[in-house]
matplotlib code that plots the C-alpha trace (Angstrom):
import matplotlib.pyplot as plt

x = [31.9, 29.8, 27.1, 26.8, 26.2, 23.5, 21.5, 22.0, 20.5, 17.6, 17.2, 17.4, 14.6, 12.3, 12.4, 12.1, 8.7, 7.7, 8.1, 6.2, 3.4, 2.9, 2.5, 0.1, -1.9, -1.6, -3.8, -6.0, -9.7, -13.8, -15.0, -16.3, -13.8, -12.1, -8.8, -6.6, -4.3, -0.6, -0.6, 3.4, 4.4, 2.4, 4.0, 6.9, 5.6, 4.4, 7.2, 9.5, 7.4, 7.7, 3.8, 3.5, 1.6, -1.1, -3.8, -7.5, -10.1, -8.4, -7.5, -4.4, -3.8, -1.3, -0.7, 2.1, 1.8, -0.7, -2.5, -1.5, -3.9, -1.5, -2.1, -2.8, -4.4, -4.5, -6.4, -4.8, -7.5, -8.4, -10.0, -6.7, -8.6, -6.7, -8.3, -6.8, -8.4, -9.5, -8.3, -7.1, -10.1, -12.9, -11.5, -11.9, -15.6, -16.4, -14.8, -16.0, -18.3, -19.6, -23.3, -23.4, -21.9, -24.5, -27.6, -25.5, -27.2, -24.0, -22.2, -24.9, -24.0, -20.5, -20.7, -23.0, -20.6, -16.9, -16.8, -15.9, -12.6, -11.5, -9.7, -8.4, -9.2, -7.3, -5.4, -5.5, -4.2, -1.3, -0.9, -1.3, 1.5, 4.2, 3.5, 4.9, 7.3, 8.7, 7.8, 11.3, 13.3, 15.6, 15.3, 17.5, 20.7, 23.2, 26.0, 28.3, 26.0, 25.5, 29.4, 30.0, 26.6, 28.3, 31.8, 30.1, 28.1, 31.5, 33.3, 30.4, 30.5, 34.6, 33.6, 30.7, 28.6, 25.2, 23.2, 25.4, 24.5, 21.1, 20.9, 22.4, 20.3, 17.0, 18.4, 19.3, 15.6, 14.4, 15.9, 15.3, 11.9, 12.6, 10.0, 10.9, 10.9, 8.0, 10.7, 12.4, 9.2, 10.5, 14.0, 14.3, 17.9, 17.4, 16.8, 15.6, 14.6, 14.3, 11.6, 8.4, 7.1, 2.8, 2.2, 1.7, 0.0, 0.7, 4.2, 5.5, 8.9, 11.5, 14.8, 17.1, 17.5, 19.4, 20.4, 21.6, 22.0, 22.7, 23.6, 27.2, 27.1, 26.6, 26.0, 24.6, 23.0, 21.5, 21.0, 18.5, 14.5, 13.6, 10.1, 8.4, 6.0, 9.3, 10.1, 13.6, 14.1, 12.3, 15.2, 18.0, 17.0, 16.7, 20.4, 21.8, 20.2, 22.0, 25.4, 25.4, 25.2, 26.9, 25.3, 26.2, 27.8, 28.8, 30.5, 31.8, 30.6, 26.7, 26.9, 29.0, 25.8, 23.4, 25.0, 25.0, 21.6, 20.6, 22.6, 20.9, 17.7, 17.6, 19.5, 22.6, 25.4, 26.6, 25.4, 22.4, 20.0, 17.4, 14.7, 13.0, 9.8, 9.2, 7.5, 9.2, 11.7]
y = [8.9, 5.9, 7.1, 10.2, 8.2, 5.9, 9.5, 11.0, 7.6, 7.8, 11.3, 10.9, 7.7, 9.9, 12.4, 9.5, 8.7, 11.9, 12.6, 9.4, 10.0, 13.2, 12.2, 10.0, 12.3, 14.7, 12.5, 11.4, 12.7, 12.6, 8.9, 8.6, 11.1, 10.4, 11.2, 7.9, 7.3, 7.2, 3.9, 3.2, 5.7, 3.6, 0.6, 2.1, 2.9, -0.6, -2.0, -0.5, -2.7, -5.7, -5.9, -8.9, -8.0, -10.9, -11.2, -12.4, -11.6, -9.6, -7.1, -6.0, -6.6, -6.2, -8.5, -8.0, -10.8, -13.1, -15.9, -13.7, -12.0, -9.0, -9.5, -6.2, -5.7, -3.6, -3.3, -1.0, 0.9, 4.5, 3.4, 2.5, 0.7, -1.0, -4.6, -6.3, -10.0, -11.4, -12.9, -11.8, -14.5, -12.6, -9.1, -10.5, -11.2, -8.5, -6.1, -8.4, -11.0, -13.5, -14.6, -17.8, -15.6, -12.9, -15.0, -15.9, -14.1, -13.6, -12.6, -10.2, -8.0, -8.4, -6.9, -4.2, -3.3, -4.0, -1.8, -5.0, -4.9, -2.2, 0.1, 3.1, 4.5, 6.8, 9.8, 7.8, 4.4, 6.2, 8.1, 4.6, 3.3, 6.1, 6.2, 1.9, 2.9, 5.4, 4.0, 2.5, 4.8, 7.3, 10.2, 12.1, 13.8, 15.9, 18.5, 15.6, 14.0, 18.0, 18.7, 15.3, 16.0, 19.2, 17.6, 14.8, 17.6, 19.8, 16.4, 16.1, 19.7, 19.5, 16.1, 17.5, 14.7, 15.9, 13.2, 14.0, 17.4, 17.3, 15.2, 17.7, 20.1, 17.9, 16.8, 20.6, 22.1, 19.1, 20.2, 24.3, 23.7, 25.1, 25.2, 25.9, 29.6, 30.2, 30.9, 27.6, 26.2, 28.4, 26.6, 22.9, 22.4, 24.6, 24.0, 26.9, 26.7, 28.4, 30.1, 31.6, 34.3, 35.2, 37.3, 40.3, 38.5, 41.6, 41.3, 37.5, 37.2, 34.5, 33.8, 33.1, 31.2, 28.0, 27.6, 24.8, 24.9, 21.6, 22.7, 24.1, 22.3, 25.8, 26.5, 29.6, 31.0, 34.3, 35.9, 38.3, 37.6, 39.4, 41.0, 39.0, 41.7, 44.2, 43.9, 45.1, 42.0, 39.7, 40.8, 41.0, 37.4, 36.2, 38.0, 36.0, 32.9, 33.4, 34.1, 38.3, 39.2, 37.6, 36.0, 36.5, 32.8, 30.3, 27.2, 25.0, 28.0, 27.9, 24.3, 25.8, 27.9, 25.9, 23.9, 26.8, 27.0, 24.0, 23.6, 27.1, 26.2, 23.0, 24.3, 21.8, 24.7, 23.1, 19.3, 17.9, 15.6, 17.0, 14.6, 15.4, 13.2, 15.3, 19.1, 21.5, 23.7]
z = [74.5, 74.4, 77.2, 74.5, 71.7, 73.4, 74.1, 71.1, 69.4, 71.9, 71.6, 67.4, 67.6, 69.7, 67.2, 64.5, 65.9, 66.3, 62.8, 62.4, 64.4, 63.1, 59.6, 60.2, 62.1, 59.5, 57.4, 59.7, 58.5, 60.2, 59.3, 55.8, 54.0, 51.1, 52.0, 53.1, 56.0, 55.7, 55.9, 55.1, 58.5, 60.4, 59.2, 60.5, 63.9, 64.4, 63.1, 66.1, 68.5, 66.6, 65.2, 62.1, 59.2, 58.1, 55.7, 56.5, 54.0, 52.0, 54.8, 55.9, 60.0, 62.2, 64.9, 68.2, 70.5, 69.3, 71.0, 74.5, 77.1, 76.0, 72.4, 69.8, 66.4, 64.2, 61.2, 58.3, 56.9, 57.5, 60.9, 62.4, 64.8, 67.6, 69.2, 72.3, 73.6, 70.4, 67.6, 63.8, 63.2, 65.3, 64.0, 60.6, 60.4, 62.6, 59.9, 56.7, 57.4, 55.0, 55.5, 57.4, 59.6, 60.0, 60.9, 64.2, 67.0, 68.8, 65.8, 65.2, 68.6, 67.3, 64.0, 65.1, 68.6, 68.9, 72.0, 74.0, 71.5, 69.9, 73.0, 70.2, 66.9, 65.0, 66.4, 69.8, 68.1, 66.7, 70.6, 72.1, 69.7, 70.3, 73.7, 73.5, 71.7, 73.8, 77.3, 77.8, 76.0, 78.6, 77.4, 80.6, 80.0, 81.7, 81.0, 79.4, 77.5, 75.6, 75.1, 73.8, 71.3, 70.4, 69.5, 67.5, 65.4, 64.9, 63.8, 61.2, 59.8, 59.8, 57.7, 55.6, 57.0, 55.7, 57.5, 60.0, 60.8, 59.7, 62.5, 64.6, 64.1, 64.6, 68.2, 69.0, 67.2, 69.7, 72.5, 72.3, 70.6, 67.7, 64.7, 61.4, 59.5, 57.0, 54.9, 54.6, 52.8, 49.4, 50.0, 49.8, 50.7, 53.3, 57.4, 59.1, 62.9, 65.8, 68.2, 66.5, 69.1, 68.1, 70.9, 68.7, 65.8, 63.7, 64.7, 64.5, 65.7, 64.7, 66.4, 67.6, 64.2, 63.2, 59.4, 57.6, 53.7, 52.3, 48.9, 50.1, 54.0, 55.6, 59.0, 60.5, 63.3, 63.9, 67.1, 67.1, 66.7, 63.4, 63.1, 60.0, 59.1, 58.5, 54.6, 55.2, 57.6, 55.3, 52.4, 55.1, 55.7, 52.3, 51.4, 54.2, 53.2, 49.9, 50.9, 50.0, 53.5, 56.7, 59.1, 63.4, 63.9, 61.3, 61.3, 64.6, 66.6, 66.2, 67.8, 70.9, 71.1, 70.8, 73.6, 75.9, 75.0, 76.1, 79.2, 80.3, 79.5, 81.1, 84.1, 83.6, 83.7, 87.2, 87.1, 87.6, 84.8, 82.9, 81.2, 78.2, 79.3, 82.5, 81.7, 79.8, 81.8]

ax = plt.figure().add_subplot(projection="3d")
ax.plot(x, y, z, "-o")
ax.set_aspect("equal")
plt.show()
């Protein structure tokens, strides 16, 4: 029981920074727009690594390990840019200098270049942070590891644990890939995941398709991938979404399925480890 916990925590942080990292990115623009960096995410992400927040001429600047070879800054602006063998000092007037500073030949060449310093910038900080994060984090997993996933997720719907099964169903759209419905964007209570097939872009196709309504703690699954162009499938959707029609699993059942999901798609049905940092089955 304990092994199963340990993964599903590991398996729950990864998604964590994922989430993380993504919202960052999401805000991340060509230098010189307006728009501004998520700056409170990435507090987050740094935080996980154990990075100290300082102040130096009036500039916020994140500092792991300093006064060591292996020592990182970061300075919180839109730049996100990330320093290693220097100091908060030397990133400081680089970034803001006064004057006395700026008639200094070799502070010149610094101002202008900080190619000798500065090893990331933006979308590849926030790559370079998550990929710290995550370095040590095993991510493998085997047949136990699922069933014992699956009974903690039934124990939470039998408990109406909303965190609880919200969880479950980010570690089982993790695991299967899911992505969420179009639909679900209308429905804030609601969690709707599962595969989104664009080979025919005329035809999109979604399922098989998790659902979980937070309003009244349902679970359902559908089986079947439903063509989103079909109106009839659009309203056959939206009527099971709102309780008038039934949907092909509810309850403790979806997360048997979603189990056997896994385990077949990862190969684990008789033994064997699967790791989620090695390619995609």
């Amino acid at each position: 029981m304990e092994e199963a916990m340990i993964f599903a925590q590991r398996l729950l942080k990864k998604i964590q920074v994922d989430s993380l990292a993504n919202a960052v990115r999401m805000t991340i623009r060509a230098p010189g727009a307006d728009a501004k960096v998520d700056k409170e995410s990435m507090r987050e992400l740094i935080g996980m690594l154990g990075f100290q927040s300082t102040r130096e001429r009036d500039m916020e600047i994140q500092v792991l390990n300093p006064d060591t070879p292996e020592s990182l800054i970061m300075v919180m602006d839109n730049e996100l840019a990330l320093y290693k063998g220097t100091s908060v000092q030397d990133v400081a007037m680089r970034k803001n200098p006064v004057v006395r500073e700026m008639v200094k030949i070799r502070n010149i060449r610094k101002i202008l270049s900080d190619k000798d310093v500065v090893i990331s910038r933006r979308q590849d900080s926030v790559d370079i942070i998550t990929n710290m994060i995550l370095a040590d984090v095993d991510l493998s997993f085997d047949k136990k590891d699922m069933e014992e996933i699956r009974d903690l997720s039934a124990k939470a719907l039998n408990n109406l644990d909303i965190k609880g099964i919200q969880d479950s169903v980010a570690m089982f759209s993790e695991l299967l890939e899911f992505s969420d419905h179009p639909f679900a964007k209308t429905k804030p209570m609601l969690a709707a995941k599962g595969i989104m097939d664009r080979t025919d872009p005329k035809k999109p196709l979604f399922g098989p398709c998790l659902l979980f309504d937070r309003s009244d703690a349902r679970l359902l699954f559908l089986e079947k991938p439903m063509d989103l162009s079909v109106k009839d499938n659009r309203e056959l959707f939206e009527a099971i979404v709102n309780g008038d029609r039934l949907a092909d699993q509810s309850g403790p059942q979806v997360f048997d399925t979603l189990t056997a999901m896994t385990l077949n798609r990862f190969g684990l049905d008789q033994g064997g480890r699967a790791d989620l940092k090695n390619k995609n089955p």
